[in-house]
LOMI-908264 format. One record per residue (C-alpha): residue number from 1; x, y, z. Coordinates in Angstrom, 2 decimals. Each point is the difference from the previous one (the first is absolute). Example, Ala and Ser with C-alpha at 12.3 -4.5 7.8 and 13.67 -1.06 7.14 Angstrom:
# residues 2
1:12.30:-4.50:7.80
2:1.37:3.44:-0.66
This chain:
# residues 165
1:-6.41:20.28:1.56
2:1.22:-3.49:-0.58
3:-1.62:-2.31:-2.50
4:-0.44:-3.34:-0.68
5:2.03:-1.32:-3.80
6:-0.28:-3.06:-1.20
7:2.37:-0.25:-2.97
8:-1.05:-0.61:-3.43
9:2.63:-0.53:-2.29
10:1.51:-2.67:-1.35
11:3.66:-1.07:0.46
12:1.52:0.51:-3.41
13:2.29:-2.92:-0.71
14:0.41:-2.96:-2.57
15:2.40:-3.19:-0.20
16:3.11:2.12:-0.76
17:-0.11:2.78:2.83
18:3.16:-0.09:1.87
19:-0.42:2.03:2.59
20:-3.24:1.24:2.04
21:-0.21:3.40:1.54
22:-2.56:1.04:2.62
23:-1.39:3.02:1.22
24:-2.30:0.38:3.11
25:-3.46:0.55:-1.55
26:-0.90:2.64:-2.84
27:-0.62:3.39:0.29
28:-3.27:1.89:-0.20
29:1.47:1.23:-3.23
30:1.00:-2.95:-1.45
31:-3.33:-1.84:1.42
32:-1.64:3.08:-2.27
33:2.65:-0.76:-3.28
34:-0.95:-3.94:0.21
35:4.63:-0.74:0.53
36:2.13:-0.28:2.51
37:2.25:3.00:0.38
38:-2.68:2.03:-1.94
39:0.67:3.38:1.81
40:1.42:2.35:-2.69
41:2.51:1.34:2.57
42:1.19:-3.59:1.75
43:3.23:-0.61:-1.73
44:0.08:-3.74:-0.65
45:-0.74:-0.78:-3.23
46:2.88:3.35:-1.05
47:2.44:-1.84:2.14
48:-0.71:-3.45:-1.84
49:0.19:1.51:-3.12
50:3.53:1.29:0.53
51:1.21:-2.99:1.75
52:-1.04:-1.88:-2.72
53:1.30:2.70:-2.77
54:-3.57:-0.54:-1.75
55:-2.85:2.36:-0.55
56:-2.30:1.26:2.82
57:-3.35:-1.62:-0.38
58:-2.71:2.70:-0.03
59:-3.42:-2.00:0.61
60:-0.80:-3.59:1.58
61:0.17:-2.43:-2.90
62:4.08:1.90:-1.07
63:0.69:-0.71:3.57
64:-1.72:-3.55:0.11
65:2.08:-0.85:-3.29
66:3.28:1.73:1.52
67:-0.32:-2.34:3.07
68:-0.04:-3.22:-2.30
69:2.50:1.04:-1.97
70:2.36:0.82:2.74
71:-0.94:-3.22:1.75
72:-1.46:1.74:3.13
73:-3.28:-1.09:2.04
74:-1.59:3.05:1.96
75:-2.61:-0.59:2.97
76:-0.44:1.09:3.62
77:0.43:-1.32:3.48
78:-3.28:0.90:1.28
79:-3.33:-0.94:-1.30
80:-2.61:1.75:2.35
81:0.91:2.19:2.60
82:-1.34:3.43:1.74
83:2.08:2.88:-1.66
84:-0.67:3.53:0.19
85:0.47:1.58:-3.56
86:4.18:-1.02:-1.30
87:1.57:-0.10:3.67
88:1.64:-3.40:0.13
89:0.18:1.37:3.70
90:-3.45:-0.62:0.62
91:-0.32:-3.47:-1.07
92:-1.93:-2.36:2.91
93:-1.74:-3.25:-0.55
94:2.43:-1.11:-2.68
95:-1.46:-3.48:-2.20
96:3.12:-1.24:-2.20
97:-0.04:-0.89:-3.55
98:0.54:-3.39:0.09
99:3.61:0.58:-1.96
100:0.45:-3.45:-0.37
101:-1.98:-0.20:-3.32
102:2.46:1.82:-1.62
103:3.45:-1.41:0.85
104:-1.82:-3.69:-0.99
105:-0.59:1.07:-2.88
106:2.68:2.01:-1.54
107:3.58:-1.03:0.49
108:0.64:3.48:2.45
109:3.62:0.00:1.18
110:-0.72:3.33:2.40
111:-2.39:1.69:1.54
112:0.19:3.93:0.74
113:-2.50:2.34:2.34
114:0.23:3.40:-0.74
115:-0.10:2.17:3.35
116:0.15:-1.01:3.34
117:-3.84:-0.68:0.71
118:0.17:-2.41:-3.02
119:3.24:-1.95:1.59
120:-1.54:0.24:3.32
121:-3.27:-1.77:-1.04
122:1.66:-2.17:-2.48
123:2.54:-1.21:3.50
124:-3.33:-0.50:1.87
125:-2.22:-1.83:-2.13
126:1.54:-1.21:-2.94
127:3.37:-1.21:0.49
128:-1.32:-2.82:2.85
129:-2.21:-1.13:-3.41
130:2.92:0.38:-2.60
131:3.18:-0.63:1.29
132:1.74:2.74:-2.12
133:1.53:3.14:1.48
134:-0.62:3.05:-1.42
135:2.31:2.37:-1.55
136:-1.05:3.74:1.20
137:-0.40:2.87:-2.29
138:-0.87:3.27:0.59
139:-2.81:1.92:-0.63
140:-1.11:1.49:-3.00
141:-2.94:2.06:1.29
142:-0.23:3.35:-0.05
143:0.45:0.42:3.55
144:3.41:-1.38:-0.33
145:1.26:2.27:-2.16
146:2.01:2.21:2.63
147:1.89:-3.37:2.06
148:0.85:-1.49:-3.97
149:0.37:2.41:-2.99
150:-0.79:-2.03:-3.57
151:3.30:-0.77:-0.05
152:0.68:-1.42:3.11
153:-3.15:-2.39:-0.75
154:1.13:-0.99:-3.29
155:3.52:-1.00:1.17
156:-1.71:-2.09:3.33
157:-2.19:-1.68:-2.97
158:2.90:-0.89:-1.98
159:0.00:-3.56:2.10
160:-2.70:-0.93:-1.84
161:2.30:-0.90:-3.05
162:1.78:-2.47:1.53
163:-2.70:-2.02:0.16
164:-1.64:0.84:-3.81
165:3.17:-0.29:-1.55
């Protein structure tokens, strides 16, 4: 049964993120946790950690503090929609973030959507606002994990550097 989200987090960024990566809108899991990417099995913030050879961050403020230091902003594409439970699938009535906010004010040389709903609804709503193409990634959920094996992901997410570095 479908439901209707409005998102509640905040983007995390500051004056020195370099890039900004967005998902489509958080999970019932991470909703619960209070993070994005707060499902214990989604593979994101593993992936980050060995992309960026530092320590996996365990709870929310580790990972808030790992973003800054690694010069990444995190948000989502959508910012209300009709979802039923994690199933990007099942996403109608998409209302954007207004992404805008976040590329004027941090000096963002790239943008990346992880999974294909994310760069579908980023195509459709955001770029006509922005101007910036988006640099697909796939995703880390944990229904991906058959089509792209950790490592797999973490060598796709390896772009990222070029842009941090």
């Amino acid at each position: 049964m479908p439901q209707e989200i409005t998102h509640t987090f905040d983007p995390v960024y500051d004056q020195a993120s370099k890039i900004l990566i967005l998902g489509t809108m958080p999970s019932p899991k991470s909703r619960k946790n209070g993070f994005y990417y707060g499902n214990p099995q989604n593979r994101f913030w593993p992936v980050l950690a060995e992309v960026l050879s530092d320590e996996l961050p365990v709870n929310n403020e580790e990972k808030q503090k790992f973003l800054h230091k690694h010069h990444i902003a995190l948000w989502d594409v959508v910012h209300s929609c009709s979802i039923e439970g994690a199933s990007d699938g099942s996403i109608r009535n998409p209302v954007p973030n207004d992404i805008t906010r976040v590329l004027k004010a941090a000096p963002i040389g790239a943008v990346f959507t992880t999974g294909k709903k994310a760069e579908e609804l980023y195509k459709r709503y955001c770029l006509p606002q922005t101007g910036v193409q988006a640099i697909y990634l796939p995703s880390t959920s944990p229904a991906n994990t058959g089509r792209f094996p950790f490592a797999e992901l973490v060598s796709a997410y390896r772009c990222i550097l070029l842009y941090l570095n």
